[in-house]
C-alpha positions as CSV (number, residue, x, y, z in Angstrom):
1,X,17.1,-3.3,5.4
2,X,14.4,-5.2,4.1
3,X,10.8,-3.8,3.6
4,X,9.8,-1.9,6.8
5,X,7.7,-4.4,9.4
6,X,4.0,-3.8,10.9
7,X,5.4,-2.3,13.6
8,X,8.2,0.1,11.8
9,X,5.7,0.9,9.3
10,X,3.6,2.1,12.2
11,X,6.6,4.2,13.8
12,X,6.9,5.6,10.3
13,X,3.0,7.3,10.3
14,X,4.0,8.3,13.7
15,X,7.3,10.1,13.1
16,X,5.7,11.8,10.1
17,X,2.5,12.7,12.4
18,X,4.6,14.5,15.0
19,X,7.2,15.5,12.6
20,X,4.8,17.3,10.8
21,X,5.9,15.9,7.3
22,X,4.7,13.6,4.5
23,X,6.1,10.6,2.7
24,X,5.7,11.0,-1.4
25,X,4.3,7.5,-2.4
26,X,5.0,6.8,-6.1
27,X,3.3,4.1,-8.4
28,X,5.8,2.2,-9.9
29,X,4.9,-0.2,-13.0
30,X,8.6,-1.9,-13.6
31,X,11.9,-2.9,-12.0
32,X,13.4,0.4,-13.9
33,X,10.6,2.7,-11.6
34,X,11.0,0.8,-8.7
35,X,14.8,0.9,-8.9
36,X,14.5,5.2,-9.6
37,X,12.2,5.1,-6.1
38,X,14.4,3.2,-4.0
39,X,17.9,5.2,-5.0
40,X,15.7,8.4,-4.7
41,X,14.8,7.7,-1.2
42,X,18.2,6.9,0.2
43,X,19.8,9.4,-1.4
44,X,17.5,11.6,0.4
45,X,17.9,10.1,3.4
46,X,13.8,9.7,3.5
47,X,11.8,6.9,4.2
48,X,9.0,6.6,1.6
49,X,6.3,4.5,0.6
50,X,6.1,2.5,-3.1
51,X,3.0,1.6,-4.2
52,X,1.5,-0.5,-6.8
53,X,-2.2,0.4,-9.0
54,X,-4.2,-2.2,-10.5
55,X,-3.0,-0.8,-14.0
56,X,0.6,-1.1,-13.1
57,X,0.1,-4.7,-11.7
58,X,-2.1,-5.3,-14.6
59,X,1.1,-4.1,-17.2
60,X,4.0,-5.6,-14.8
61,X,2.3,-9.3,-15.3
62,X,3.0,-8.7,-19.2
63,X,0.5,-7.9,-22.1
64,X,0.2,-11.9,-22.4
65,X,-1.1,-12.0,-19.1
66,X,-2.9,-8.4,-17.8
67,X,-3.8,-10.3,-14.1
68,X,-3.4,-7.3,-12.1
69,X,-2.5,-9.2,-8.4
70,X,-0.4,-11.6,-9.9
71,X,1.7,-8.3,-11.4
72,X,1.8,-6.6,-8.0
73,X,2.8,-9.7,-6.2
74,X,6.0,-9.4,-9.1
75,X,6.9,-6.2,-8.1
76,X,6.3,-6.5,-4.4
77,X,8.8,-9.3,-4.5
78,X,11.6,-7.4,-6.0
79,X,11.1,-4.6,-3.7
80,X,11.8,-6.9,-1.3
81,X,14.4,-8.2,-2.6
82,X,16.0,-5.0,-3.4
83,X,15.3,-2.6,-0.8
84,X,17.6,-4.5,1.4
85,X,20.6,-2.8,-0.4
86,X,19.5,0.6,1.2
87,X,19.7,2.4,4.2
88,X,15.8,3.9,4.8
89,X,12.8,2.3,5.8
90,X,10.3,1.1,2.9
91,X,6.6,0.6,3.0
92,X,4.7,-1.8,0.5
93,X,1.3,0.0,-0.4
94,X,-1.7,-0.8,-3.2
95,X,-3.3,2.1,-4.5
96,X,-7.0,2.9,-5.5
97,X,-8.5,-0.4,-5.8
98,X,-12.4,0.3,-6.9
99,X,-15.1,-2.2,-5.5
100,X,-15.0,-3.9,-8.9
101,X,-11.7,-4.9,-8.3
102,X,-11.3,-6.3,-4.5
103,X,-12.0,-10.1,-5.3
104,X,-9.6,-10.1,-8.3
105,X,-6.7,-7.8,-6.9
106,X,-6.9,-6.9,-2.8
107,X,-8.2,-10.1,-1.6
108,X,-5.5,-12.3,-3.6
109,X,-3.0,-9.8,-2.2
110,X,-4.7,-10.6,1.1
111,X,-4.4,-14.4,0.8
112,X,-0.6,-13.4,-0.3
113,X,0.5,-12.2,2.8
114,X,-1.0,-14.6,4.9
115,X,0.8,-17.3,2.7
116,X,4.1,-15.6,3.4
117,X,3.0,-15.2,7.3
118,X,2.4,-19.0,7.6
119,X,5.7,-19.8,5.5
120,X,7.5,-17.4,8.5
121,X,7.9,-14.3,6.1
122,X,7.1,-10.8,6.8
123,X,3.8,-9.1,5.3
124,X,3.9,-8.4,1.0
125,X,2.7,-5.5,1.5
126,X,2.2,-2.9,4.2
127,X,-1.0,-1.2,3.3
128,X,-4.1,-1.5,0.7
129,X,-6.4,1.6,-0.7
130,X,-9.8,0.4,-1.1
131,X,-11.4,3.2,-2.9
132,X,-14.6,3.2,-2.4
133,X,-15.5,6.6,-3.0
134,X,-18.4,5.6,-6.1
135,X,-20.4,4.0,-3.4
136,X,-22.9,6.0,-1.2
137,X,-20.9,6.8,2.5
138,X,-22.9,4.4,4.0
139,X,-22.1,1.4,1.7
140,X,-18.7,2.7,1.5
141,X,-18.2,2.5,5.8
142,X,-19.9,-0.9,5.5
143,X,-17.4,-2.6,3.1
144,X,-14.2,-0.4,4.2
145,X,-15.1,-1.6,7.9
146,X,-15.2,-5.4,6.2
147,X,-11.8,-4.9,4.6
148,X,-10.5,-3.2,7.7
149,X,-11.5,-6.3,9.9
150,X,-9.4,-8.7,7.8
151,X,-6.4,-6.3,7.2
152,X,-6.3,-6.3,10.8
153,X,-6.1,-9.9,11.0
154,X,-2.8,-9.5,9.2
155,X,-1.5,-6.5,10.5
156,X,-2.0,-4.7,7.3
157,X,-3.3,-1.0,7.5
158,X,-5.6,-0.2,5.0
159,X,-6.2,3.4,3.5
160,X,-9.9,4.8,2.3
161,X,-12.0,7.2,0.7
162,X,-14.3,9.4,0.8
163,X,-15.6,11.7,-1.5
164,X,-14.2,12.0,-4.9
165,X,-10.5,12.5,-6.5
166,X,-11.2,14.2,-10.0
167,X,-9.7,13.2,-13.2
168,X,-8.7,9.7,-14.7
169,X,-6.6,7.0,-13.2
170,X,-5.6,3.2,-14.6
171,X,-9.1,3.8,-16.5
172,X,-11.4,5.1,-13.9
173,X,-12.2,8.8,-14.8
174,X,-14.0,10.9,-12.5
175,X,-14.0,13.8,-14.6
176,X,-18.2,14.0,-14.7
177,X,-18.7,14.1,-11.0
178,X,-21.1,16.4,-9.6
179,X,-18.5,19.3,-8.2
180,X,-19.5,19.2,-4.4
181,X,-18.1,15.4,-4.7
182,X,-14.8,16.7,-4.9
183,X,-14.8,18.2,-1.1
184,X,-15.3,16.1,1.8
185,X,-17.5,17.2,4.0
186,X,-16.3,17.6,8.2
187,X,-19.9,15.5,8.4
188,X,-18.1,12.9,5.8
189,X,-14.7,12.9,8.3
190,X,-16.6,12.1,11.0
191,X,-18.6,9.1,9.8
192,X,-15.2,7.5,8.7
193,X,-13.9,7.9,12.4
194,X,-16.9,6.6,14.1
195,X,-17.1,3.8,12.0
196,X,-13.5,2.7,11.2
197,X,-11.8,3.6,14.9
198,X,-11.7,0.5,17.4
199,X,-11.6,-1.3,14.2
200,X,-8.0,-1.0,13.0
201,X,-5.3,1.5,11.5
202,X,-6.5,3.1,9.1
203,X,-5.6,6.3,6.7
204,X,-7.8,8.4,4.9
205,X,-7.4,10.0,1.8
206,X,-10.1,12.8,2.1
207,X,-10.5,15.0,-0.9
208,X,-10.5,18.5,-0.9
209,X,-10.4,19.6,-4.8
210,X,-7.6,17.4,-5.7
211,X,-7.6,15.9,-8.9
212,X,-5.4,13.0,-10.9
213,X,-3.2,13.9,-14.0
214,X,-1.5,17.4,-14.9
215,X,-3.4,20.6,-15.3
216,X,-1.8,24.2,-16.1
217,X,-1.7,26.7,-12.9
218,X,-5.7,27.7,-12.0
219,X,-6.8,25.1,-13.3
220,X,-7.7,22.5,-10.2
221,X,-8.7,24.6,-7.3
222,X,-8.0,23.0,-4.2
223,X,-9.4,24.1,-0.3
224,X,-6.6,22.5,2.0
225,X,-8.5,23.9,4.6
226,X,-11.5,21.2,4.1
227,X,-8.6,19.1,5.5
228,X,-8.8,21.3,9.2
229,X,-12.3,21.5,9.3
230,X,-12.7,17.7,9.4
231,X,-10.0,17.5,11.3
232,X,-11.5,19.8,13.9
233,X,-14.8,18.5,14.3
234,X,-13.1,14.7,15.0
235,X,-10.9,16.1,17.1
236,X,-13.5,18.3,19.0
237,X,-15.7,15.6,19.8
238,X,-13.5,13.2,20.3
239,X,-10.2,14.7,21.6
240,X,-6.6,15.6,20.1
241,X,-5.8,11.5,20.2
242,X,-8.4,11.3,17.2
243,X,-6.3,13.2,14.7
244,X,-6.6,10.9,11.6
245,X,-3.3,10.3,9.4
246,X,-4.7,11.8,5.9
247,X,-3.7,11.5,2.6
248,X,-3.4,13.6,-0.8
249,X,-4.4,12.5,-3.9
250,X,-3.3,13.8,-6.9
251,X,-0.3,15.5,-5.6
252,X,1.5,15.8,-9.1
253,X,1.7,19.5,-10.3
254,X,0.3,21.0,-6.8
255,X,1.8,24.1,-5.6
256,X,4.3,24.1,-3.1
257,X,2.6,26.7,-0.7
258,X,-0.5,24.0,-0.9
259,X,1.2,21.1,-0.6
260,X,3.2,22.5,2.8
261,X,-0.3,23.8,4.0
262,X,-1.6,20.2,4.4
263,X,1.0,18.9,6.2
264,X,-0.1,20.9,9.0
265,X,-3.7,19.5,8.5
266,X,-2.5,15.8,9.5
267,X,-1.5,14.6,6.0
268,X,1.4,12.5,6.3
269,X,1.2,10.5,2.6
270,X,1.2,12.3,-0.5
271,X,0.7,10.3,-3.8
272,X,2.9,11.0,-6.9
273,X,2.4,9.5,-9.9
274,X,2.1,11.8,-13.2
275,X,4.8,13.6,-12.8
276,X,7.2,11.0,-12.2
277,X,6.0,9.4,-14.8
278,X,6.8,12.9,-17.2
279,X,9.9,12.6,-15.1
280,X,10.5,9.2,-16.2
281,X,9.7,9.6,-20.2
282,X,11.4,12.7,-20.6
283,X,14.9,11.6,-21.0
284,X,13.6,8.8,-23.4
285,X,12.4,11.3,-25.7
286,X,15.6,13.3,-25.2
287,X,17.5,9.9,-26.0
288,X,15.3,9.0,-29.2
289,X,15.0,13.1,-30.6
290,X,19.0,13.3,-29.9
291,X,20.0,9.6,-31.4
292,X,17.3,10.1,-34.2
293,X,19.7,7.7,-36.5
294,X,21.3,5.4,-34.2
295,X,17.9,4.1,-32.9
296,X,16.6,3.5,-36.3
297,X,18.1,1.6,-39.0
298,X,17.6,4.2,-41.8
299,X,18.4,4.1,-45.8
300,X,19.6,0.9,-45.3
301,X,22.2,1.0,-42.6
302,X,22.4,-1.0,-39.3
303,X,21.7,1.8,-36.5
304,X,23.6,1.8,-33.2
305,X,23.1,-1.4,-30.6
306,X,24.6,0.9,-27.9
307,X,22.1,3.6,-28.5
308,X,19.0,1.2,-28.9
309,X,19.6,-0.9,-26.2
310,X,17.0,-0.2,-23.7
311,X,19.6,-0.2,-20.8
312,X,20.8,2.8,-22.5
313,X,17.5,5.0,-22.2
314,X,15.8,3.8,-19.2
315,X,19.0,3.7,-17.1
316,X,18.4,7.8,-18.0
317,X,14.7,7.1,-17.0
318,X,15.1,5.9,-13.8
319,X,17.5,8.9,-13.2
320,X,15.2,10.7,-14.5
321,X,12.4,9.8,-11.7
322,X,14.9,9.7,-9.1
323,X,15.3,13.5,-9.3
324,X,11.9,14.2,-9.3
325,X,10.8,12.0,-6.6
326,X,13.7,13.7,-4.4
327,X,12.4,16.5,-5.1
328,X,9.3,15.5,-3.7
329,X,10.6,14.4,-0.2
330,X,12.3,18.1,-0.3
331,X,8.4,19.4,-0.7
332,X,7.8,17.2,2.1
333,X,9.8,18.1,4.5
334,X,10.6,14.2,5.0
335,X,14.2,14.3,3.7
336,X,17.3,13.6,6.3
337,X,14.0,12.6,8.0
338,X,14.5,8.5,7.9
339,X,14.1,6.4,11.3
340,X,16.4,3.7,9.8
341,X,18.0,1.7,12.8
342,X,16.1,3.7,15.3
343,X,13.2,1.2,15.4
């Protein structure tokens, strides 16, 4: 099956909704990630989400190159390509594009799409994150509400923020931000609902302590129930039909008890990205520490092709992320879950 369409993408956020899971959305940077995702999501019978930052686009374009859309467009492409060999449903998503970064990465993306749509193809990607949690709310609804007009033009859902994800991401480090940032408020919830519904889809990654990056146990103390509160004062005013489909940032590392707790907030999207990527190095480092002299060409000697080939070590790499992403769906709940060949 190729990449999931508008519509099954749609019945996707739906099934998860009612279903009361989450899909586990990975960043992939490379054909060997991307690969690890896919196999990971069949063999858990899960529909998922891949998604691409402007870092990983920025790296997948080459180090010759760094254009960050042009490196996402790369990738998107092969997962198209690819994902037709499996059973489940992918999405195609960007993730955490700042306001600096909308004319030189979402728009081109944008502009993509529509070029496949005239040449009779379906959508690049699915859905876009425009992060425009650095802005006052205000300026943030103003621009998201833009974005969301034109996504809508193209059947593309696009995901937002508002208040703060802690830590550092592809560069952009949040670590200094006053600490009330890091909790959206259920006044914050509903100014995204009043101004985004009627517009388009939308999802809404609303922060509630979570941070980016890997932190020992105590360390990031998160307040799932931030995630109810808001949900309950939409849902008050505006009646059960306004439950918005929220996401979790920084779900690497997060307790298990926590992560199961949102999904009965209305999260239905949980983003993984550091520890697949741990999941990913990890048998690299086993490879190199294990194969010390047959990766190196030492006191003379030739080393080992078969052990330095690269398609030696990151065929255990994508393994390697495969596991830990299936673990993910199992956190979830969205394993055996897939709506392959019912929509």
């Amino acid at each position: 099956m190729p990449i999931a369409t508008p519509a099954q993408y749609r019945a996707m956020l739906d099934a998860a909704q009612k279903g009361g899971y989450a899909y586990p959305a990975i960043n992939v940077t490379s054909t060997a990630s991307l690969n690890g995702a896919l196999k990971a999501f069949a063999d858990s019978k899960s529909d998922g989400i891949i998604q691409v930052s402007t870092g990983g686009g920025e790296f997948a374009s080459g180090i010759a190159v760094k254009d960050m859309a042009l490196g996402a467009i790369v990738l998107a492409e092969a997962a198209h390509r690819l994902a037709a060999r499996y059973d489940v449903l992918i999405a195609l998503h960007t993730d955490h594009c700042h306001p600096k970064n909308v004319e030189k990465f979402l728009k081109p993306l944008l502009a993509a799409t529509a070029e496949r749509r005239a040449e009779g193809k379906g959508n690049l990607f699915n859905s876009h994150m425009f992060d425009g949690s650095e802005l006052p709310l205000e300026e943030n609804m103003r621009v998201s509400k833009e974005l969301l007009e034109q996504c809508v033009e193209l059947d593309i859902i696009l995901e937002i923020e508002a208040g703060v994800v802690g830590g550092e991401e592809d560069g952009h480090d949040t670590s200094g931000v006053a600490n009330e940032k890091l909790y959206t408020t259920p006044e914050d919830m509903l100014a995204v609902y009043e101004t985004l519904n009627g517009v388009g889809q939308f999802m809404f990654a609303a922060t509630f302590g979570n941070v980016h990056g890997a932190y020992k146990p105590g360390a990031v103390k998160l307040q799932p129930t931030i995630l109810r509160d808001g949900q309950k004062a939409v849902t008050d005013k505006y009646g059960p039909e306004a439950e918005m489909d929220l996401v979790f940032h920084g779900g690497s590392g997060t307790a298990l008890e926590e992560i199961r707790e949102t999904l009965g907030y209305g999260v239905i999207k949980m983003n993984i990205d550091t520890d697949t990527q741990y999941a990913f190095t990890l048998p690299i480092a086993h490879h190199m520490f294990k194969n010390y002299d047959g990766v190196l060409k030492l006191d003379g000697e030739v080393g080992d092709k078969k052990i330095y080939d690269p398609r030696n070590y990151l065929k255990k790499a994508e393994q390697g992320l495969c596991e830990r992403l299936m673990q993910a769906c199992d956190d979830l709940l969205s394993t055996g879950n897939t709506i392959f060949g019912k929509v």
